[in-house]
Structure formats: structure tokens, C-alpha cells
Residue frames as a rotation matrix with the C-alpha (Angstrom) as fourth column:
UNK 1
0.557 0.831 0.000 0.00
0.831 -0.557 0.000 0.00
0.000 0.000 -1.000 0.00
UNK 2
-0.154 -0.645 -0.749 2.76
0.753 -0.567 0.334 2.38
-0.640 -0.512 0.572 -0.07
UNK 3
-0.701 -0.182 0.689 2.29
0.709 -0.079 0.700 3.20
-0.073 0.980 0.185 -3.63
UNK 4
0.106 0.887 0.450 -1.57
0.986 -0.153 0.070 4.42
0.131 0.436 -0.890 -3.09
UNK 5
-0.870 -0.082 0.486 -2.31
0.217 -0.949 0.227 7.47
0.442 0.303 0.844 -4.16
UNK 6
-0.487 0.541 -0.686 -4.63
0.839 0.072 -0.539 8.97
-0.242 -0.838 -0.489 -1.32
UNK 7
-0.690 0.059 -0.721 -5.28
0.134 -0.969 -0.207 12.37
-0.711 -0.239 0.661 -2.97
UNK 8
-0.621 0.662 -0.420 -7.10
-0.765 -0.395 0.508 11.65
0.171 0.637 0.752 -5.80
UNK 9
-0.077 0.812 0.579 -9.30
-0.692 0.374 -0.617 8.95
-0.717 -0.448 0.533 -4.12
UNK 10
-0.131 0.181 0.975 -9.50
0.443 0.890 -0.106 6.45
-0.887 0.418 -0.197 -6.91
UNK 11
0.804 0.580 0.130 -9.75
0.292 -0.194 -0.937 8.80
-0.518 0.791 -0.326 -9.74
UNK 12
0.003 -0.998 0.070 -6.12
0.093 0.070 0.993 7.55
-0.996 0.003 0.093 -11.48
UNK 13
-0.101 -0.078 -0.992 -4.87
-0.892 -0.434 0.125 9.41
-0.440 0.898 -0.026 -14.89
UNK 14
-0.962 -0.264 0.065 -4.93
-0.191 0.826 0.530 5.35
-0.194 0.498 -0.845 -16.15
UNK 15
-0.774 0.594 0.220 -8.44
0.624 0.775 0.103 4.54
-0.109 0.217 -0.970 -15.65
UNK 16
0.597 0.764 -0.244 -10.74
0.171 -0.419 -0.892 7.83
-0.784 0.491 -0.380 -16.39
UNK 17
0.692 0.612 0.382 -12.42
0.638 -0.272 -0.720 9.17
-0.337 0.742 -0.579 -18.75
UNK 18
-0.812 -0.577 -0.084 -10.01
0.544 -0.802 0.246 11.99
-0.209 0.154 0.966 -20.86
UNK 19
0.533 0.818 0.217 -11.97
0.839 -0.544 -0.011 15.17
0.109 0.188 -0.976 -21.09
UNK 20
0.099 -0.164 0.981 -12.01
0.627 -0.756 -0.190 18.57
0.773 0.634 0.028 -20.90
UNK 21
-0.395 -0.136 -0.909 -10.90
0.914 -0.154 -0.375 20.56
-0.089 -0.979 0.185 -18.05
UNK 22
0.235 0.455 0.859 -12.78
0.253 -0.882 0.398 23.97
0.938 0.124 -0.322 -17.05
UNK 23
-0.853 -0.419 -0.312 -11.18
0.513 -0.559 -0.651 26.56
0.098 -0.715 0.692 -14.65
UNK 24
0.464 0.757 0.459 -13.74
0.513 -0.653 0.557 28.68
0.722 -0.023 -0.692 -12.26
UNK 25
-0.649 -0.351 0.675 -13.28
-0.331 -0.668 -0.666 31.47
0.684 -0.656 0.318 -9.72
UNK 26
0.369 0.782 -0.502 -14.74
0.671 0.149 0.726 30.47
0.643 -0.605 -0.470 -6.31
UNK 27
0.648 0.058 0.759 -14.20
-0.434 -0.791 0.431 32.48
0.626 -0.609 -0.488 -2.89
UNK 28
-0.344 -0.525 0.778 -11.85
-0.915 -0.001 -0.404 31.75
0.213 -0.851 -0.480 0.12
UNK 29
-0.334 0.698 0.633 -15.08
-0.812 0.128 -0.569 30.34
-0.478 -0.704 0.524 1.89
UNK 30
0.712 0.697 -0.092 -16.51
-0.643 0.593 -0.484 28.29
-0.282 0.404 0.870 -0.81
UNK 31
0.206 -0.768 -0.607 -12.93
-0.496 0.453 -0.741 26.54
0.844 0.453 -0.288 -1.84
UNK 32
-0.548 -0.122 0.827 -12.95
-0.832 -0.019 -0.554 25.54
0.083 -0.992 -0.092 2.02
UNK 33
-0.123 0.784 0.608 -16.29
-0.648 0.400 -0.648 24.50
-0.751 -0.474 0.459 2.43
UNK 34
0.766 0.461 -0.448 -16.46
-0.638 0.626 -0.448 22.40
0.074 0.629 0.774 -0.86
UNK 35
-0.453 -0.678 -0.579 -12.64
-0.232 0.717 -0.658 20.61
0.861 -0.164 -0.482 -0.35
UNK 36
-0.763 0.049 0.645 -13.96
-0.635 0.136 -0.761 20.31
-0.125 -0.989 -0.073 3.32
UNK 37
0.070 0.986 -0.153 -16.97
-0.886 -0.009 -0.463 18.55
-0.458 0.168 0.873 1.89
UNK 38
0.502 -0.094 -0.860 -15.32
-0.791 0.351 -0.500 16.44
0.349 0.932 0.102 -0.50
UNK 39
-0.417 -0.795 -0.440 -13.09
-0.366 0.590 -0.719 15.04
0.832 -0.139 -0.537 2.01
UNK 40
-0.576 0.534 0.619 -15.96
-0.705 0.059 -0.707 14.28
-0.414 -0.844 0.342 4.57
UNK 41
0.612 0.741 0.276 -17.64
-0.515 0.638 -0.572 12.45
-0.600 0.207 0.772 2.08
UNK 42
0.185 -0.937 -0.295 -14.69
-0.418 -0.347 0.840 11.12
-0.889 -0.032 -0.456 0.45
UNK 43
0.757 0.126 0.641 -14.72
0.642 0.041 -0.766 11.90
-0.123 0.991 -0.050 -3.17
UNK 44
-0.517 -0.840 0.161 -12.81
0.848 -0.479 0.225 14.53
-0.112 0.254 0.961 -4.79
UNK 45
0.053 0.506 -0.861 -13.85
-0.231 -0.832 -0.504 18.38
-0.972 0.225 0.073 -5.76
UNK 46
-0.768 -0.087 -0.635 -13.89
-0.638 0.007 0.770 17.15
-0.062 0.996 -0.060 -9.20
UNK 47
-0.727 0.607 -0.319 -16.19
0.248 0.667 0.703 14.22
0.640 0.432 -0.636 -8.81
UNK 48
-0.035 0.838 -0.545 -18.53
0.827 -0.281 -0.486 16.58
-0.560 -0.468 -0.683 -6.48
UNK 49
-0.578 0.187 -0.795 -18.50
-0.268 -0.963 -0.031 18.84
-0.771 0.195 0.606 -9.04
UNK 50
-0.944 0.002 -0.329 -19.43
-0.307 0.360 0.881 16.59
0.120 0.933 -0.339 -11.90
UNK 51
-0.684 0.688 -0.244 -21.96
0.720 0.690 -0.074 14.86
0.117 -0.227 -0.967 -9.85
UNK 52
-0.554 0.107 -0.825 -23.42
0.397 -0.837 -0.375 17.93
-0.731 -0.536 0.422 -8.79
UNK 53
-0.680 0.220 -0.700 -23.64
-0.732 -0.259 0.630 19.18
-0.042 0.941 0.337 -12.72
UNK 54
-0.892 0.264 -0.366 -24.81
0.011 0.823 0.568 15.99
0.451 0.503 -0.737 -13.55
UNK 55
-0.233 0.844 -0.482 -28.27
0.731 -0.175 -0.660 16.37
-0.642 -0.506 -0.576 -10.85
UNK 56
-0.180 0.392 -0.902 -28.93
-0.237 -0.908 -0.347 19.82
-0.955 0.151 0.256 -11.48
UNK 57
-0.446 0.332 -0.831 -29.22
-0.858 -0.422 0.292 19.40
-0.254 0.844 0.473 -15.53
UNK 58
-0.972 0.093 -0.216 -30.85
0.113 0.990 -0.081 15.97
0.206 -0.104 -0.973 -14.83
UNK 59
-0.137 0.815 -0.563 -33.42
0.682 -0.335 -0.650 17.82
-0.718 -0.473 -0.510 -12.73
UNK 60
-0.105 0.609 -0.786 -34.12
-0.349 -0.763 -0.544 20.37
-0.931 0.217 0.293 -15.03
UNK 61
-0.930 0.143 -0.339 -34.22
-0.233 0.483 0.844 18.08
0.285 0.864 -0.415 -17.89
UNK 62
-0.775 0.615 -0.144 -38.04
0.624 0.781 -0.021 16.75
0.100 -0.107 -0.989 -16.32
């Protein structure tokens, strides 16, 4: 187990998806509270952002 890679939680450059990366501006507060989030529920701030997208244009898709 020395090897694992603990920061990106399971989401290794070998086995996703390639895509497209997109850069926002957040606050102080909200870069906190969402990395604090991410690591409470342990995912990443990428894959709570994706999921996240992925609800929201789900839900307004009905």
C-alpha cells in the first residue's frame, strides 16, 4: 500500500475518462467548504463537481 495514491481517491490518470478541463473562480469560503466537503464524504472536488452538474441538468431536464 505504499504506492496508493490517497489524494485523488480512486480517480487515477490510467483509468478515467479523458476530457475537458474547465477553470472557475470560487471564494476563500466556498474553496474551504467544498474541499472540506469532498473530504468528509470522500470523493474529490472534481467528482462533487461533476456529480453535482450531472443532478442539477438531470433535474431540469423533467
Amino acid at each position: 500500500m505504499a504506492n496508493q495514491d490517497t489524494r485523488h481517491k480512486g480517480d487515477s490518470t490510467s483509468t478515467r475518462k479523458k476530457g475537458k478541463c474547465i477553470t472557475f473562480w470560487v471564494t476563500d469560503e466556498q474553496k474551504a467548504e467544498i474541499s472540506t466537503y469532498a473530504a468528509e464524504h470522500n470523493t474529490t472536488v472534481s467528482r462533487l463537481i461533476v456529480e453535482g452538474l450531472e443532478l442539477r441538468m438531470n433535474r431540469d431536464s423533467i
